[in-house]
C-alpha positions as CSV (number, residue, x, y, z in Angstrom):
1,X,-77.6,-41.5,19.3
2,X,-78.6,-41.4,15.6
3,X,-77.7,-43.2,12.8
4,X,-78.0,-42.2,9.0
5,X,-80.8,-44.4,9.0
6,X,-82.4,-42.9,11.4
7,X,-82.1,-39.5,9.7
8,X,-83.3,-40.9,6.5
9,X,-86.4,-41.7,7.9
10,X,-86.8,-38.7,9.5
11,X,-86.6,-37.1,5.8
12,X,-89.3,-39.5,5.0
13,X,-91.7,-38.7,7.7
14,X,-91.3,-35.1,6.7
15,X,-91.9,-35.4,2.9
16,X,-88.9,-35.2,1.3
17,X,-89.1,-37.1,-2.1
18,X,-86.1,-38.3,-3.0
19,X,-86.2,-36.5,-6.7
20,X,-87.3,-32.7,-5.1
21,X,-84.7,-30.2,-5.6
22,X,-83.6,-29.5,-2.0
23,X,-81.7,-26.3,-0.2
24,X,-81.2,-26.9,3.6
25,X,-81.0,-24.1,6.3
26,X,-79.3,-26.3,8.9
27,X,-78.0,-26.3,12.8
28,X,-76.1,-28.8,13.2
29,X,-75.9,-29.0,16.6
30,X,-79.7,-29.1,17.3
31,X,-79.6,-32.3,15.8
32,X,-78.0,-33.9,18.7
33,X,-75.8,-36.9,18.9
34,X,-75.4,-38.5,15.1
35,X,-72.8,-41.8,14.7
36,X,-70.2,-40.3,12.6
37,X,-71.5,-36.1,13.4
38,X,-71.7,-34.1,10.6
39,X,-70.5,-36.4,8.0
40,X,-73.1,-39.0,8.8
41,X,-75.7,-36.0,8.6
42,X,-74.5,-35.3,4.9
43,X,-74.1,-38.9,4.1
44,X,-77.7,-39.0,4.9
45,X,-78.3,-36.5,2.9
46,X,-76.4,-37.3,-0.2
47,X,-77.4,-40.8,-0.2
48,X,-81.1,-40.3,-0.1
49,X,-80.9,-37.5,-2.6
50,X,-79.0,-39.2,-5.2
51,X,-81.5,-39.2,-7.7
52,X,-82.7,-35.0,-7.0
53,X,-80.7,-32.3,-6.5
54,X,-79.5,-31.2,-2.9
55,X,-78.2,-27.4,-2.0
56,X,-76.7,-25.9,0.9
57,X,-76.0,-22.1,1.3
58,X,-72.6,-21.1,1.2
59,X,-73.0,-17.5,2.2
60,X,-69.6,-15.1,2.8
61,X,-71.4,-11.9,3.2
62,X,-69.8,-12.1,6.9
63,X,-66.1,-11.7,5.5
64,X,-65.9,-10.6,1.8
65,X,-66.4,-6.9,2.7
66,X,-64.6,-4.0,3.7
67,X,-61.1,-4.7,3.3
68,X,-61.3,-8.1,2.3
69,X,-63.4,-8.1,-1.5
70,X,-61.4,-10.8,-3.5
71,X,-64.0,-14.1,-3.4
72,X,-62.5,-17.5,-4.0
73,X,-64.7,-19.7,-4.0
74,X,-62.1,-22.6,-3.4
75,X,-60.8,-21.4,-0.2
76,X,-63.6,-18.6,0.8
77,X,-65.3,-20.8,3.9
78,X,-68.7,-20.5,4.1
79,X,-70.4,-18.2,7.6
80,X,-73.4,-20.1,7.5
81,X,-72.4,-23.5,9.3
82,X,-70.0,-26.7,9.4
83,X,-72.7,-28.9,7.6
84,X,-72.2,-26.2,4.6
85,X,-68.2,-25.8,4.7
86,X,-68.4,-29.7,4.9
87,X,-70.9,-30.2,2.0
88,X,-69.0,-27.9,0.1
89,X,-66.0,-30.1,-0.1
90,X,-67.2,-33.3,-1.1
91,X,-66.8,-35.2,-4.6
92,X,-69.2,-33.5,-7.3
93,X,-69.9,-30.5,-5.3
94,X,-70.2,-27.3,-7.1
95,X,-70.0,-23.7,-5.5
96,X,-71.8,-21.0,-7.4
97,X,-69.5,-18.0,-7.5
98,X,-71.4,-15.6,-5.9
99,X,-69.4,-13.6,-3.9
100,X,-71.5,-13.0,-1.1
101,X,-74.3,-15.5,-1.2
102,X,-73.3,-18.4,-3.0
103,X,-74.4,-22.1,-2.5
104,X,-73.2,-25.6,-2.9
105,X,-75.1,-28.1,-5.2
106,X,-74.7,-31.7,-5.8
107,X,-76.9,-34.4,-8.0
108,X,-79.0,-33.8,-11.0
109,X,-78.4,-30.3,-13.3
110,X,-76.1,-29.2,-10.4
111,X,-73.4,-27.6,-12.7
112,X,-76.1,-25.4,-14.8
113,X,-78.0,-24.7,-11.4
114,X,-75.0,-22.8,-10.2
115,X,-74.1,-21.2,-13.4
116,X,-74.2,-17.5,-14.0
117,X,-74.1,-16.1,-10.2
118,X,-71.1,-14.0,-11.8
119,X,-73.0,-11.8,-13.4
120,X,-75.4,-11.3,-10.4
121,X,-74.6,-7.8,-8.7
122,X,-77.3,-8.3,-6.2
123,X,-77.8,-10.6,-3.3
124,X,-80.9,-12.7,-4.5
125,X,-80.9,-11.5,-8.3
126,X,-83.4,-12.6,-11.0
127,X,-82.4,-15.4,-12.5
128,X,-79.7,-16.3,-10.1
129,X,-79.7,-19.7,-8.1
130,X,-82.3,-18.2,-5.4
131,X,-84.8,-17.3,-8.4
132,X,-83.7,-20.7,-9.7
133,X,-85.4,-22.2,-6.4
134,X,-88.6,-20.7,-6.9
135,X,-88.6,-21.6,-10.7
136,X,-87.9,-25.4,-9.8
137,X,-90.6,-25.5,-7.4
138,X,-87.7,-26.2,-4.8
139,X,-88.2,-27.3,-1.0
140,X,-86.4,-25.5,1.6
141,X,-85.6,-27.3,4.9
142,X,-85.0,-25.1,8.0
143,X,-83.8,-27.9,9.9
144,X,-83.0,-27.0,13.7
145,X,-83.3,-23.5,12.8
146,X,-86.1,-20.8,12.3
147,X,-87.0,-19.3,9.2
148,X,-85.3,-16.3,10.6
149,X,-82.6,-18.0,8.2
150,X,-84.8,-17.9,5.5
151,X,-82.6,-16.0,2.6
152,X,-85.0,-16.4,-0.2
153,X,-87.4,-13.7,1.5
154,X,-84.2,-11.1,0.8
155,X,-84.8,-12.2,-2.9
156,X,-88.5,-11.7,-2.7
157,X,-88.6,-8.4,-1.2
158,X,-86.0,-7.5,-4.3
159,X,-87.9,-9.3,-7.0
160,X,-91.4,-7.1,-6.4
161,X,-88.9,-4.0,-5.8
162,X,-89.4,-3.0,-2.2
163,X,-87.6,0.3,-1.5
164,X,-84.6,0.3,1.1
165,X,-83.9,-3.5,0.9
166,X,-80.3,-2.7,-1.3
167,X,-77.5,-0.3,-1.3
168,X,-77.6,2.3,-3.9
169,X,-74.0,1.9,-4.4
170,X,-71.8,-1.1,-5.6
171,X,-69.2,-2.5,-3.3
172,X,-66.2,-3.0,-6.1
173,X,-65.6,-6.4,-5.1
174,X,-63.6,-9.3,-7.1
175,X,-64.0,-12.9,-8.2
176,X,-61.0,-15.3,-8.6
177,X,-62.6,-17.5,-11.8
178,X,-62.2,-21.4,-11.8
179,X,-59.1,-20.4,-14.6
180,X,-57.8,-18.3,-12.3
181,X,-58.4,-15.3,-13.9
182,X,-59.9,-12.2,-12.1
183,X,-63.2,-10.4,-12.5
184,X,-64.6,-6.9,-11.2
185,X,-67.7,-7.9,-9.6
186,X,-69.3,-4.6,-8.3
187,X,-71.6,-5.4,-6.0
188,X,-74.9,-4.4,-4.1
189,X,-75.5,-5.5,-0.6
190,X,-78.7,-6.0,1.4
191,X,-80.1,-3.3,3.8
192,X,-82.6,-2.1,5.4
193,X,-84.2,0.4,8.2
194,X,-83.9,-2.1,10.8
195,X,-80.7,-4.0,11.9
196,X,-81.5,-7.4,10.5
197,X,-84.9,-7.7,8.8
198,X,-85.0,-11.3,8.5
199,X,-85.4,-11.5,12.3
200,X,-88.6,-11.0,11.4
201,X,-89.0,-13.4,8.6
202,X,-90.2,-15.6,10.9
203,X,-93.9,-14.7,11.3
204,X,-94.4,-16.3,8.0
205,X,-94.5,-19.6,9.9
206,X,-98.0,-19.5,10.8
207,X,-99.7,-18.8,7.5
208,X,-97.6,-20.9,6.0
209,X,-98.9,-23.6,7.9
210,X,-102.5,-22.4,7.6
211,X,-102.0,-22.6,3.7
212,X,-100.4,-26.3,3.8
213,X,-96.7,-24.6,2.2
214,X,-94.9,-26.2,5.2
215,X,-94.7,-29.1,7.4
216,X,-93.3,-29.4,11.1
217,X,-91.1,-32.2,12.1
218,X,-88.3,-33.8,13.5
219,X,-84.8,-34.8,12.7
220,X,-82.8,-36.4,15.5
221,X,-83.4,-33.8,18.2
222,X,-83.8,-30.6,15.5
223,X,-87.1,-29.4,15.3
224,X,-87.7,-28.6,11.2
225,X,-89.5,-27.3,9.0
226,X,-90.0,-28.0,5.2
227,X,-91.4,-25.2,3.2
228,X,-92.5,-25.1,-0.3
229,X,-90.6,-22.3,-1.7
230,X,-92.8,-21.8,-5.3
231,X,-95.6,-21.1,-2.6
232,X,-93.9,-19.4,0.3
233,X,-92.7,-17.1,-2.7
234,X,-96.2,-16.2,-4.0
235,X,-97.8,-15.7,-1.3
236,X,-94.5,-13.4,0.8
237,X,-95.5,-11.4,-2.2
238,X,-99.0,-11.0,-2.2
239,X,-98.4,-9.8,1.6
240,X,-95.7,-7.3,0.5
241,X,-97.8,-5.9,-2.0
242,X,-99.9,-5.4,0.9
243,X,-98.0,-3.3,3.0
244,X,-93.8,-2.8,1.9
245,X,-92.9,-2.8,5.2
246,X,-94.1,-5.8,6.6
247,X,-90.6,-7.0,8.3
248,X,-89.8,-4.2,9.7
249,X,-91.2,-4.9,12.8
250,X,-92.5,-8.5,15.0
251,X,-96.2,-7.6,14.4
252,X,-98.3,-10.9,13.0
253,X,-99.1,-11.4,9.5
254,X,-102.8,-10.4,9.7
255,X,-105.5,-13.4,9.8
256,X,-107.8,-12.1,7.1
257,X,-104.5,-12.3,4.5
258,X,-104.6,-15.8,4.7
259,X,-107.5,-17.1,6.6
260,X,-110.5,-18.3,4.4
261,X,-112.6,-18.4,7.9
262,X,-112.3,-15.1,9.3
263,X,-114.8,-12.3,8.7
């Protein structure tokens, strides 16, 4: 069984500084057996990253839709894991209010991190708190999952402009304000030609390796991996300028992309 300690150092090992600006993807249950469970994971968390900034996703796109498009971000729970509905509610936590992909931030600058996500009407907008990532040089921990979860790639695909990636149309959905006011918040959701195209985000792993932008590890039992999202960025771009439609399908980034010892 682990304790928080035991987590903490597994942060170490991996190279989390204690001052990075820090999103995690998470699964809680590939951690295994923690003393306390999930609030010992997030005490962890919180406690070593005191002095940096620590995110979670909050993400909704699951149930604000269809018939449901009023977003509240006090009540509205998050789809994307009970590490993020529990982070969410802690002291100092602020929730962006994004109505479909919001997060939860806590520490340094958290308040003006997660400003202005209402006047986002896509996704992964410019200038919203996934751009904000890549701006800050964030990390990005994928911890017990694959970076299958790995939402900023929706942002990069709509920051260089590949084709099919949104709606045309705005969903007319609503935002319940902090002074309980309500505001129109048309919105554009993701698509794409395939059924989920971030199943396919995945094959970034291995050049992102190669390059040195991410780091393998453990914490408890949950394999994880710790990605440098200012890199990851440029270079997901760099192979979409390349070919558009490179996650539409589970064919490998190709080696001479990336590999300085290919011919």
């Amino acid at each position: 069984m682990y304790s928080k300690n035991d987590l903490i150092d597994a942060f170490i090992r991996l190279g989390i500084r204690r001052e990075d600006t820090l999103l995690v993807h998470s699964s809680m249950k590939a951690i295994g057996e923690v003393e306390g469970r999930a609030e010992t994971v997030l005490d962890a968390f919180i406690e070593y990253m005191e002095p940096g900034l620590l995110i979670f996703p909050t993400h909704s796109w699951d149930t604000i839709g269809g018939d449901r498009l009023v977003f509240d971000p006090e009540k509205e729970p998050s789809c994307v894991g009970i590490l993020s509905n529990l982070f969410m509610k802690r002291e100092g936590v602020v929730r962006s209010l994004h109505p479909t992909h919001s997060v939860a931030a806590l520490g340094k600058e958290a308040i003006s991190f997660v400003e202005g996500e209402e006047h986002i009407d896509t996704p992964c907008g410019l200038n919203g708190c996934w751009h904000k990532l890549y701006k800050r040089a964030a990390k990005i921990l994928f911890l017990g999952c694959t970076l299958k979860r790995n939402t900023i790639i929706h942002g990069v695909e709509e920051w260089v402009g590949i084709e099919n990636r949104l709606t045309k149309h705005h969903v007319p959905m609503k935002i319940i304000m902090p002074d309980k006011s309500i505001m129109d918040r048309p919105m554009r959701r993701h698509s794409s030609p395939v059924r989920d195209i971030s199943f396919f985000y995945d094959k970034l792993e291995k050049p992102l390796l190669y390059k040195g932008l991410a780091k393998k590890g453990k914490i408890g039992d949950a394999d994880s991996i710790l990605c440098d999202s200012k890199g990851m960025v440029d270079l997901t771009a760099d192979f979409l300028k390349r070919n558009h439609d490179l996650f539409l399908d589970d064919q490998p980034v190709p080696d001479e992309w990336y590999r300085t010892d290919t011919k």
